[in-house]
mmCIF file of the N, C-alpha and C atoms, coordinates in Angstrom:
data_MODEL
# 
_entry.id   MODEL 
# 
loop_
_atom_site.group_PDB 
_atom_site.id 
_atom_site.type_symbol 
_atom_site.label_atom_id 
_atom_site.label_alt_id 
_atom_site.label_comp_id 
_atom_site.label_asym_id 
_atom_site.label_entity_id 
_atom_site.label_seq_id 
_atom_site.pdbx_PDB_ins_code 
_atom_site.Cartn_x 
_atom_site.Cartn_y 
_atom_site.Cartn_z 
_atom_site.occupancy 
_atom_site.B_iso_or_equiv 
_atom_site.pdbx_formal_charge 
_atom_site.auth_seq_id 
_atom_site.auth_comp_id 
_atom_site.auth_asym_id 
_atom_site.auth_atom_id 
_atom_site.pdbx_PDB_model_num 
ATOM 1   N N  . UNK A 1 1  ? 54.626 22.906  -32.357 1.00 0.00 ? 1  UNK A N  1 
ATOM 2   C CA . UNK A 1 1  ? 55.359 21.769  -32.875 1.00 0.00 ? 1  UNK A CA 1 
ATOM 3   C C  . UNK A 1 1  ? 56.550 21.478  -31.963 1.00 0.00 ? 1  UNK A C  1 
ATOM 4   N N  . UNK A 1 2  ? 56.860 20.126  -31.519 1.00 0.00 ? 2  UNK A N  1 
ATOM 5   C CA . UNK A 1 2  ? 58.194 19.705  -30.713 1.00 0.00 ? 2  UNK A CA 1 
ATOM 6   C C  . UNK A 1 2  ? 59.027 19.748  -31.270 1.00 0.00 ? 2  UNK A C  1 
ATOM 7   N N  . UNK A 1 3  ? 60.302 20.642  -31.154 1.00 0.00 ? 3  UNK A N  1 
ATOM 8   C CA . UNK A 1 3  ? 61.428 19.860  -31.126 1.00 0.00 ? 3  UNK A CA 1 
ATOM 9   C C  . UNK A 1 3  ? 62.454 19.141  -30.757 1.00 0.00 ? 3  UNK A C  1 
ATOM 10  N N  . UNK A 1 4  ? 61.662 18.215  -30.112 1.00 0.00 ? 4  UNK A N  1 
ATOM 11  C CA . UNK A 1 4  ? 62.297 16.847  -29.226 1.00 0.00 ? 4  UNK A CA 1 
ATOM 12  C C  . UNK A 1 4  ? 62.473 16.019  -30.053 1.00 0.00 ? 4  UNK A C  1 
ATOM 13  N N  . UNK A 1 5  ? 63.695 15.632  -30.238 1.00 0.00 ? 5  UNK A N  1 
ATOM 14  C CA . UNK A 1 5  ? 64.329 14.683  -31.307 1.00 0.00 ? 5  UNK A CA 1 
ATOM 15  C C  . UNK A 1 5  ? 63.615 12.975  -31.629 1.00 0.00 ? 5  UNK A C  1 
ATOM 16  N N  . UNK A 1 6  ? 63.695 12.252  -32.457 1.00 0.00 ? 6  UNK A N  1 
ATOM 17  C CA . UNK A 1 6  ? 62.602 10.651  -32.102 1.00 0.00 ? 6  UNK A CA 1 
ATOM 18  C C  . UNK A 1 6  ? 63.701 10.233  -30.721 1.00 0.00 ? 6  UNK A C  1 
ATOM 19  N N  . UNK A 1 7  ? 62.887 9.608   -29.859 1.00 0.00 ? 7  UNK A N  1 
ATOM 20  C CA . UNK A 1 7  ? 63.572 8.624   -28.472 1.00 0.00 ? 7  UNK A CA 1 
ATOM 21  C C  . UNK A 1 7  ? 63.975 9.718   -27.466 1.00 0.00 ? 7  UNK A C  1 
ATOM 22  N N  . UNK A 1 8  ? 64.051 11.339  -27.581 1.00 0.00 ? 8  UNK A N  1 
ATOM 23  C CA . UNK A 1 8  ? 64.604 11.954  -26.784 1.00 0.00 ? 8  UNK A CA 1 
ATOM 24  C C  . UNK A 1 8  ? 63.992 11.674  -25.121 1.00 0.00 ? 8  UNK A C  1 
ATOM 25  N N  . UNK A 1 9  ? 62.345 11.671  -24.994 1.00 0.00 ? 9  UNK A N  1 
ATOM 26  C CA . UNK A 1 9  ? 61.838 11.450  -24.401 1.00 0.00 ? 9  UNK A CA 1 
ATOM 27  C C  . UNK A 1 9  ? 61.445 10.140  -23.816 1.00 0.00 ? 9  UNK A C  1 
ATOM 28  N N  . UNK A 1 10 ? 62.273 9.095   -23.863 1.00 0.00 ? 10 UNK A N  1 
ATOM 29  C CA . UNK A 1 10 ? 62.252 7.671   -23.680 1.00 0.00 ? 10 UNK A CA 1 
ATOM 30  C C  . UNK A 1 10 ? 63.202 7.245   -23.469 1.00 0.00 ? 10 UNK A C  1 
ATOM 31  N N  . UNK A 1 11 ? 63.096 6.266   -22.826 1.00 0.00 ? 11 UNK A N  1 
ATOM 32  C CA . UNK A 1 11 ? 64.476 5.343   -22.045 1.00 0.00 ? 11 UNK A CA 1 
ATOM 33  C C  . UNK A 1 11 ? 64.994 4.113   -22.841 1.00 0.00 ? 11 UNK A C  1 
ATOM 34  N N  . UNK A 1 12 ? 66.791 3.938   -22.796 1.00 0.00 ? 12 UNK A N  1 
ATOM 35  C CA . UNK A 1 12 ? 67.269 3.249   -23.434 1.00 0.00 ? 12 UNK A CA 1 
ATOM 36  C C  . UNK A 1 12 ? 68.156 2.926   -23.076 1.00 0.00 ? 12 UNK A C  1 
ATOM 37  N N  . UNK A 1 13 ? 68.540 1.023   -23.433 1.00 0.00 ? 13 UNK A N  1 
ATOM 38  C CA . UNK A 1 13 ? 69.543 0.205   -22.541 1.00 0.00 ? 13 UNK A CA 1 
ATOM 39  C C  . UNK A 1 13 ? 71.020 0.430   -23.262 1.00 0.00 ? 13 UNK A C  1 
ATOM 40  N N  . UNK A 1 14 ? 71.654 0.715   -22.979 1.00 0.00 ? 14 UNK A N  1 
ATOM 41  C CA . UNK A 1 14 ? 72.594 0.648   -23.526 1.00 0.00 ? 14 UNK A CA 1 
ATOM 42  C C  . UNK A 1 14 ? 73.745 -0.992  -23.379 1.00 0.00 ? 14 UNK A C  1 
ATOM 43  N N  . UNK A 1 15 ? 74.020 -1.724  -24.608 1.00 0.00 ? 15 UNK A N  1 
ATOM 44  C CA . UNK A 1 15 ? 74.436 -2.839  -24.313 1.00 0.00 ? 15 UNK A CA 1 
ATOM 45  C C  . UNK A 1 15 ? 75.969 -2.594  -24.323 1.00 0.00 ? 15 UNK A C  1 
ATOM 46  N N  . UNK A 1 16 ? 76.659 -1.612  -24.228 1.00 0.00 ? 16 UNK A N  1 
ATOM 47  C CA . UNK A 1 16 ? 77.623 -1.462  -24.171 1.00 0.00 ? 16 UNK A CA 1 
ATOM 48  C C  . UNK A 1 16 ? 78.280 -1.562  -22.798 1.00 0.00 ? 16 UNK A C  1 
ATOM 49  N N  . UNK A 1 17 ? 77.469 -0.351  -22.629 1.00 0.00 ? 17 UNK A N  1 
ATOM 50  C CA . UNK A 1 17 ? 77.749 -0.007  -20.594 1.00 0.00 ? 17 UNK A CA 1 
ATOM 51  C C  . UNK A 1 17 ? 77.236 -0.448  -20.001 1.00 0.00 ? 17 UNK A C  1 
ATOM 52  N N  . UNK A 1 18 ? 75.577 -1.351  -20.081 1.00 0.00 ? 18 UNK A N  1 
ATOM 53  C CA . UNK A 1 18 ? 74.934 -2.153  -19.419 1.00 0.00 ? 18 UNK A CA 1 
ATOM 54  C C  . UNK A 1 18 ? 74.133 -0.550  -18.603 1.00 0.00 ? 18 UNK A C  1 
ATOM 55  N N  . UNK A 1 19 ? 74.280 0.069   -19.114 1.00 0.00 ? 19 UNK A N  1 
ATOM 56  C CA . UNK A 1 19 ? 73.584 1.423   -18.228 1.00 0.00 ? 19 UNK A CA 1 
ATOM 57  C C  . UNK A 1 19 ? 71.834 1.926   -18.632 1.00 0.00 ? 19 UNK A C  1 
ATOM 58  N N  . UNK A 1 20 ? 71.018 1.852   -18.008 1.00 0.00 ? 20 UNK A N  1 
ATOM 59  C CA . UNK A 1 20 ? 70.265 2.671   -19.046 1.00 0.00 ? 20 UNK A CA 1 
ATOM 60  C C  . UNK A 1 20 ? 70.525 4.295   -19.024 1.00 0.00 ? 20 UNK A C  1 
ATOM 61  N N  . UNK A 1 21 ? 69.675 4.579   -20.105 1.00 0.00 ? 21 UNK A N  1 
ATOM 62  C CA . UNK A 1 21 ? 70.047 6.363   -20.633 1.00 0.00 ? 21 UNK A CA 1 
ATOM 63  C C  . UNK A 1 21 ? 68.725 6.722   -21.158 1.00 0.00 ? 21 UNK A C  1 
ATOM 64  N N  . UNK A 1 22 ? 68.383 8.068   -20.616 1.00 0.00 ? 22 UNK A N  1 
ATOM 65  C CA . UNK A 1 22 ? 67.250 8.786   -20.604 1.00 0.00 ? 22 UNK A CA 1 
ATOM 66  C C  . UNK A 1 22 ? 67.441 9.361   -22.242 1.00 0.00 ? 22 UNK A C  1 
ATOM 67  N N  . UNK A 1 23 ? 67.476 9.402   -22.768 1.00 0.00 ? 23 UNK A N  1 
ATOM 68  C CA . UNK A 1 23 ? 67.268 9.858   -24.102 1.00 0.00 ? 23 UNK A CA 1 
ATOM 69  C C  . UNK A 1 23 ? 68.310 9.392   -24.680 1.00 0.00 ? 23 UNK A C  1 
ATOM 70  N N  . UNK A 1 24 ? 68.415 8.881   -26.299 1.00 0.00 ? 24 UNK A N  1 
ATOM 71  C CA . UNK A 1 24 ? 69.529 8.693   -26.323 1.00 0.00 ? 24 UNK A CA 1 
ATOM 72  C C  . UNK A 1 24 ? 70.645 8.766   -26.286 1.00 0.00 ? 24 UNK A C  1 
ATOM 73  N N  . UNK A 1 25 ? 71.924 8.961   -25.617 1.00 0.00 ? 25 UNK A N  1 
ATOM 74  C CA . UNK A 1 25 ? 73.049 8.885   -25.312 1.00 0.00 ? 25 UNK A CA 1 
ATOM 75  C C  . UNK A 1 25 ? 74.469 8.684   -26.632 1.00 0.00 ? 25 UNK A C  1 
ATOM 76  N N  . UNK A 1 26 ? 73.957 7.727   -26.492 1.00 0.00 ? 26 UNK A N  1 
ATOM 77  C CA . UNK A 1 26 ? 74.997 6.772   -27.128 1.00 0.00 ? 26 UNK A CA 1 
ATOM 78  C C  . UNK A 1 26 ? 74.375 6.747   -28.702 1.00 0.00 ? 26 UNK A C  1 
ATOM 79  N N  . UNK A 1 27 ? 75.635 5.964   -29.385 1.00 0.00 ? 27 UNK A N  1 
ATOM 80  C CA . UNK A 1 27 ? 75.322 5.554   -30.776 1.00 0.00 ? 27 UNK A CA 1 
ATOM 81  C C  . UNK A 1 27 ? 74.164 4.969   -30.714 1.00 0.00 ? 27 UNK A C  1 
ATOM 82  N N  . UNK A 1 28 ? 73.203 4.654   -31.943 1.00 0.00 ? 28 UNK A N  1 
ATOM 83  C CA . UNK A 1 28 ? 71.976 3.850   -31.958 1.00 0.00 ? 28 UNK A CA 1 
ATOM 84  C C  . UNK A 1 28 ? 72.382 2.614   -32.047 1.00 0.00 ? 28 UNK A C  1 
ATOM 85  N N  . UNK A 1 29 ? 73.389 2.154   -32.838 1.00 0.00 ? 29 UNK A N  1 
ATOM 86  C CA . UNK A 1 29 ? 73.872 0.984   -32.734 1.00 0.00 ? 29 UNK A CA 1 
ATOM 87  C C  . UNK A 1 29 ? 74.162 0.077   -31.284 1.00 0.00 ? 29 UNK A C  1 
ATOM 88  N N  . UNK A 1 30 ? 74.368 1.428   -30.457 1.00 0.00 ? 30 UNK A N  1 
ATOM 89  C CA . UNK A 1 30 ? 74.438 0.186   -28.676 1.00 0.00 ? 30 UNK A CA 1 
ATOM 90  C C  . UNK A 1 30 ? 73.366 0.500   -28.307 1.00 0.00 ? 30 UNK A C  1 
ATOM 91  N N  . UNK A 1 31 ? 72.106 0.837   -28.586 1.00 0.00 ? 31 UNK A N  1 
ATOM 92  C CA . UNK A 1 31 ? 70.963 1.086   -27.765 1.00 0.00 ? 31 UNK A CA 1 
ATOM 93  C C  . UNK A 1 31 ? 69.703 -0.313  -27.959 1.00 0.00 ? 31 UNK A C  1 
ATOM 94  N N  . UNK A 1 32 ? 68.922 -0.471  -27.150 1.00 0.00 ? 32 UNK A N  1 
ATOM 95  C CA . UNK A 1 32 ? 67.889 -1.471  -27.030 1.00 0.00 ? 32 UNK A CA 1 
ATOM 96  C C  . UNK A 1 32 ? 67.230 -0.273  -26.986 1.00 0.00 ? 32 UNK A C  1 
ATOM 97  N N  . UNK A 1 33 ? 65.355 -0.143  -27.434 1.00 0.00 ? 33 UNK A N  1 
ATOM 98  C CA . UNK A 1 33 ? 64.726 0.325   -26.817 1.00 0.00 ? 33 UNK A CA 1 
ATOM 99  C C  . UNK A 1 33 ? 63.851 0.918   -28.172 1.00 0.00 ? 33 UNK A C  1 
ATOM 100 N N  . UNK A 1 34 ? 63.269 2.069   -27.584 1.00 0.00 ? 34 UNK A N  1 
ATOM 101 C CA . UNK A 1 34 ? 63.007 2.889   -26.355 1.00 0.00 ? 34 UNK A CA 1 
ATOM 102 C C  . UNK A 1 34 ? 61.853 1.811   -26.029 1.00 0.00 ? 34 UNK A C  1 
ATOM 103 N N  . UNK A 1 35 ? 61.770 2.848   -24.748 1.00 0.00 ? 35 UNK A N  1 
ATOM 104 C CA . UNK A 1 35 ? 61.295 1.954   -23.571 1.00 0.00 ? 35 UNK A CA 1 
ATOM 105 C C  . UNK A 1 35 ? 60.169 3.009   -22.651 1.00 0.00 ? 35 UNK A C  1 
ATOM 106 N N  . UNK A 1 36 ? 59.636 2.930   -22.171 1.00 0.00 ? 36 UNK A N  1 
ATOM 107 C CA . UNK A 1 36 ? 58.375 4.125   -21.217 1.00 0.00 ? 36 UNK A CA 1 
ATOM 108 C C  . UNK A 1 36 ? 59.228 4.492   -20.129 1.00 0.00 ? 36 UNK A C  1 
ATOM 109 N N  . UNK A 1 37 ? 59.881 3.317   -19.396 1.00 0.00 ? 37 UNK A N  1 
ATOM 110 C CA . UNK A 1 37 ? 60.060 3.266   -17.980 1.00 0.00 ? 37 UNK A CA 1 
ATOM 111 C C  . UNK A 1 37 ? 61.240 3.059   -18.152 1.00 0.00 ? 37 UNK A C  1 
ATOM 112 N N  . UNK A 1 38 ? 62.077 3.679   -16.865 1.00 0.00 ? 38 UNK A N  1 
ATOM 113 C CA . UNK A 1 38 ? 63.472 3.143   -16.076 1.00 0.00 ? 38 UNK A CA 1 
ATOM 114 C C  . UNK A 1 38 ? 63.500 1.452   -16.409 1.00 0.00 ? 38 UNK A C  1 
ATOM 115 N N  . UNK A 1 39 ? 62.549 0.824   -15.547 1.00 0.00 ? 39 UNK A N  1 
ATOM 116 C CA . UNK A 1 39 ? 62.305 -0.377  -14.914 1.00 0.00 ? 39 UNK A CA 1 
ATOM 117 C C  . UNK A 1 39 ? 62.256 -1.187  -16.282 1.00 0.00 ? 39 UNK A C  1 
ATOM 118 N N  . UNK A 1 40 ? 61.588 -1.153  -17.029 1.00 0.00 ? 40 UNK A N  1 
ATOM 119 C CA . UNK A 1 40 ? 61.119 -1.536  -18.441 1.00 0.00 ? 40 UNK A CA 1 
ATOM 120 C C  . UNK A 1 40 ? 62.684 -1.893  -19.089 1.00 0.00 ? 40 UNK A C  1 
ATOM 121 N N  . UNK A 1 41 ? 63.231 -0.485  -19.389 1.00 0.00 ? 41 UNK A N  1 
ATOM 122 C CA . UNK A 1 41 ? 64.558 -0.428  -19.800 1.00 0.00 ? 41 UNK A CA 1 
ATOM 123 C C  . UNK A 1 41 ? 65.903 -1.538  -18.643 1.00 0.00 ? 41 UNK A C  1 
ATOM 124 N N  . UNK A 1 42 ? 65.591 -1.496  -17.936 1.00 0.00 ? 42 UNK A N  1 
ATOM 125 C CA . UNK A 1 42 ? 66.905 -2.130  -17.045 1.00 0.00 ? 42 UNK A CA 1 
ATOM 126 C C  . UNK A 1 42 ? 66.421 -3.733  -17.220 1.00 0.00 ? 42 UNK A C  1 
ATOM 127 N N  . UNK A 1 43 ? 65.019 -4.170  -17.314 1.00 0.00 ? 43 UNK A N  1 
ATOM 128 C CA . UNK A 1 43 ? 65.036 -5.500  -17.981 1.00 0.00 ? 43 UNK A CA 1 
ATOM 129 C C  . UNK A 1 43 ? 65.480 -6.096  -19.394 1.00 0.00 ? 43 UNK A C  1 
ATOM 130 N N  . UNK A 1 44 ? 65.848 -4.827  -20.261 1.00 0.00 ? 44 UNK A N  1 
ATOM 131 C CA . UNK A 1 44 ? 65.999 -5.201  -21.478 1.00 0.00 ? 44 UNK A CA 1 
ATOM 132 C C  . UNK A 1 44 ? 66.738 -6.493  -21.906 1.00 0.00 ? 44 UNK A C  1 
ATOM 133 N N  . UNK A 1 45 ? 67.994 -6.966  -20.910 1.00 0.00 ? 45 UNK A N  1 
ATOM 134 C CA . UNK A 1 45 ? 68.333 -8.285  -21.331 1.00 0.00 ? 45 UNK A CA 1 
ATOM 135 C C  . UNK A 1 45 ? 67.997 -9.164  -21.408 1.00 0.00 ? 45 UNK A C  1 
ATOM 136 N N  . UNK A 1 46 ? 67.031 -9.364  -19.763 1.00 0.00 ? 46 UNK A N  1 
ATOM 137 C CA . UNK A 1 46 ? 66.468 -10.107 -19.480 1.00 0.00 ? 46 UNK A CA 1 
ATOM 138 C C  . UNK A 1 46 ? 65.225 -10.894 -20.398 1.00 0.00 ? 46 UNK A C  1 
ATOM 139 N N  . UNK A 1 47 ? 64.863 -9.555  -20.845 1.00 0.00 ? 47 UNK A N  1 
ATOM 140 C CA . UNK A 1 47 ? 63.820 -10.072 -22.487 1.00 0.00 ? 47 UNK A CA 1 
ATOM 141 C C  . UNK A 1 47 ? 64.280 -10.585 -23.087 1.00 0.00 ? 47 UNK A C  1 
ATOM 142 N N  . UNK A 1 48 ? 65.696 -9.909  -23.959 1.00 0.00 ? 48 UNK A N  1 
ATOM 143 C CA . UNK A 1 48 ? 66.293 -10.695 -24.613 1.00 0.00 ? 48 UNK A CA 1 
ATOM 144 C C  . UNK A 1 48 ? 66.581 -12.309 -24.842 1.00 0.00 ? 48 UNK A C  1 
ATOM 145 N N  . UNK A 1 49 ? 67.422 -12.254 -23.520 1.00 0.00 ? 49 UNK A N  1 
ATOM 146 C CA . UNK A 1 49 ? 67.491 -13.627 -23.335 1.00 0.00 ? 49 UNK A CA 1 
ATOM 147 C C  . UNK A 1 49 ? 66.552 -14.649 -23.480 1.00 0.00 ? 49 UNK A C  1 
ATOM 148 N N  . UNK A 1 50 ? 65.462 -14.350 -22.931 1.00 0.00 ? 50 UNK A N  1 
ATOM 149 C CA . UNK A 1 50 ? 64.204 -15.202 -22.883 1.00 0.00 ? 50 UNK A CA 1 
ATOM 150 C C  . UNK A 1 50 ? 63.294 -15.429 -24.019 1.00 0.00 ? 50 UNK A C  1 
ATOM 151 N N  . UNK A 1 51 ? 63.550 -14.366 -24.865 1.00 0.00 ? 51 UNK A N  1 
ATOM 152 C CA . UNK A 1 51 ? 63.080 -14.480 -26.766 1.00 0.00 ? 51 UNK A CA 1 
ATOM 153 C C  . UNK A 1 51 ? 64.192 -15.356 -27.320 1.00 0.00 ? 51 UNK A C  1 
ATOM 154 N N  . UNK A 1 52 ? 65.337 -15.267 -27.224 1.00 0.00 ? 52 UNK A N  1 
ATOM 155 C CA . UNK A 1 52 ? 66.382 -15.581 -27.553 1.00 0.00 ? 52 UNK A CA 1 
ATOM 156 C C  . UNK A 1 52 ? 65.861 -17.288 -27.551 1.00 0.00 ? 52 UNK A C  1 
ATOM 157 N N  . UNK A 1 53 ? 65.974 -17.586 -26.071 1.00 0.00 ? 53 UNK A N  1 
ATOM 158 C CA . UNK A 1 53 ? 65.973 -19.158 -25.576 1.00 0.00 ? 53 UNK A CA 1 
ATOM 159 C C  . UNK A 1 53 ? 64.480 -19.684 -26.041 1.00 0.00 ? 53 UNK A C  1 
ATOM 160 N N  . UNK A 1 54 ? 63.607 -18.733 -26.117 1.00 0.00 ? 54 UNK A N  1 
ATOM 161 C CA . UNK A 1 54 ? 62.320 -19.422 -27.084 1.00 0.00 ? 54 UNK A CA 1 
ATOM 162 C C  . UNK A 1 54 ? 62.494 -19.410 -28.353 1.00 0.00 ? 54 UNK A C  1 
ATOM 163 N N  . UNK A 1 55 ? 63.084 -18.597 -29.435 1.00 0.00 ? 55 UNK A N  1 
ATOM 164 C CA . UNK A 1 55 ? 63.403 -18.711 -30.742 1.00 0.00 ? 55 UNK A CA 1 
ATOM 165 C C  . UNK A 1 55 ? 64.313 -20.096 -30.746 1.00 0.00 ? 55 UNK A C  1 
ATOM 166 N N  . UNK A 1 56 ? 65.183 -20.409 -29.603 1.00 0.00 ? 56 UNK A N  1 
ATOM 167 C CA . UNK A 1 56 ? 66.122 -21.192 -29.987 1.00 0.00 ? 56 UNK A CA 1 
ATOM 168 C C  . UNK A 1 56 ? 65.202 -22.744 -29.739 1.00 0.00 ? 56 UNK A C  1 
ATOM 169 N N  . UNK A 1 57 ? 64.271 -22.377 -28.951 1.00 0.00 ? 57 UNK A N  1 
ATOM 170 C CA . UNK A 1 57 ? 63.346 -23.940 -28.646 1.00 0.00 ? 57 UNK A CA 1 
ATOM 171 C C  . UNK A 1 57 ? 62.118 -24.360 -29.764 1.00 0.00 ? 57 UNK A C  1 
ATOM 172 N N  . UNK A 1 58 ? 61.989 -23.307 -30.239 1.00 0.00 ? 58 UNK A N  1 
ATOM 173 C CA . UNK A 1 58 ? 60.836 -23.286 -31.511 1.00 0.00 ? 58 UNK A CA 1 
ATOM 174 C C  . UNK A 1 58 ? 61.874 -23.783 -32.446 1.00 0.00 ? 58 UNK A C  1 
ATOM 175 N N  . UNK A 1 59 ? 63.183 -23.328 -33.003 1.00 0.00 ? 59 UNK A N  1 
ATOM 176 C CA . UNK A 1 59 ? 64.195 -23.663 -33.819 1.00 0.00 ? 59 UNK A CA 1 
ATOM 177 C C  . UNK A 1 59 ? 64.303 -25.265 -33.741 1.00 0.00 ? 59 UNK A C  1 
ATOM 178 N N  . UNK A 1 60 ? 64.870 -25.876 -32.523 1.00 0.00 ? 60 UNK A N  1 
ATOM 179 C CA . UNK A 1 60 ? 64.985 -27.057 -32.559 1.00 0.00 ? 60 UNK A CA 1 
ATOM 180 C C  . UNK A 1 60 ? 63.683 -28.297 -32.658 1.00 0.00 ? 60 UNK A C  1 
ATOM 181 N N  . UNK A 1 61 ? 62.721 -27.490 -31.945 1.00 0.00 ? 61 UNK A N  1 
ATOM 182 C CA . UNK A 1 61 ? 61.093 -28.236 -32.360 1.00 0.00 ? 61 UNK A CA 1 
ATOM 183 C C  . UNK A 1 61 ? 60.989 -28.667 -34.011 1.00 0.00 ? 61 UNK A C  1 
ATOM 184 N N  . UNK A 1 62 ? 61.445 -27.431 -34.653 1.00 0.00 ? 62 UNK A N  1 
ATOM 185 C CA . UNK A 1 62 ? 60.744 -27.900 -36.170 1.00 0.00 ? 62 UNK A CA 1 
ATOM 186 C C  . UNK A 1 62 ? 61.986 -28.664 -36.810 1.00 0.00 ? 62 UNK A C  1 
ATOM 187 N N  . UNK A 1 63 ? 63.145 -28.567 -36.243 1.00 0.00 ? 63 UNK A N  1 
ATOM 188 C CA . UNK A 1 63 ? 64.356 -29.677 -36.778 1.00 0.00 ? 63 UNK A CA 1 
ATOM 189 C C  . UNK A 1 63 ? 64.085 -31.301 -36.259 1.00 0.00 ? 63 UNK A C  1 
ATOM 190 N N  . UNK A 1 64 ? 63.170 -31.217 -35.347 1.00 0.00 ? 64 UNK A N  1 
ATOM 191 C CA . UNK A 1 64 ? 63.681 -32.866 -34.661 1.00 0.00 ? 64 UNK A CA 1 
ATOM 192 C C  . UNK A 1 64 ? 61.926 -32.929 -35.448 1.00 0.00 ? 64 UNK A C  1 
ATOM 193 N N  . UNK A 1 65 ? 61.184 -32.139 -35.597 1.00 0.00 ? 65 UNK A N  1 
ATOM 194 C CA . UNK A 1 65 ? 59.864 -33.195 -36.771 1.00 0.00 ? 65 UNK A CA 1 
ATOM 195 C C  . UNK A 1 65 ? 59.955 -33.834 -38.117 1.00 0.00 ? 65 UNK A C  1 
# 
């Protein structure tokens, strides 16, 4: 049986420091994630943003019908 904590083994953005962190680090409250990869994790804003700006274009679609 592991005792590797949940996320110990997975990567996570931290929106605080803008850093990622190999297991969690930080409070859960500043973490994005987990994530498989380094690479995965260091895009995390970049997702963001881009869900963000499609929620916000689907939002205004069903206001202007």
């Amino acid at each position: 049986m592991s005792k590797e904590l949940p996320g110990e083994g997975d990567y996570w953005f931290n929106i605080v420091t803008g850093q990622v962190e190999f297991g969690p680090q930080a409070d859960w409250s500043q973490l994005l994630g987990p994530y498989n990869s380094r690479a995965e994790a260091e895009q995390a804003m970049t997702k963001v943003r881009e869900r963000n700006e499609q929620w916000d274009a689907e939002d205004e679609a069903e206001f202007e019908d």
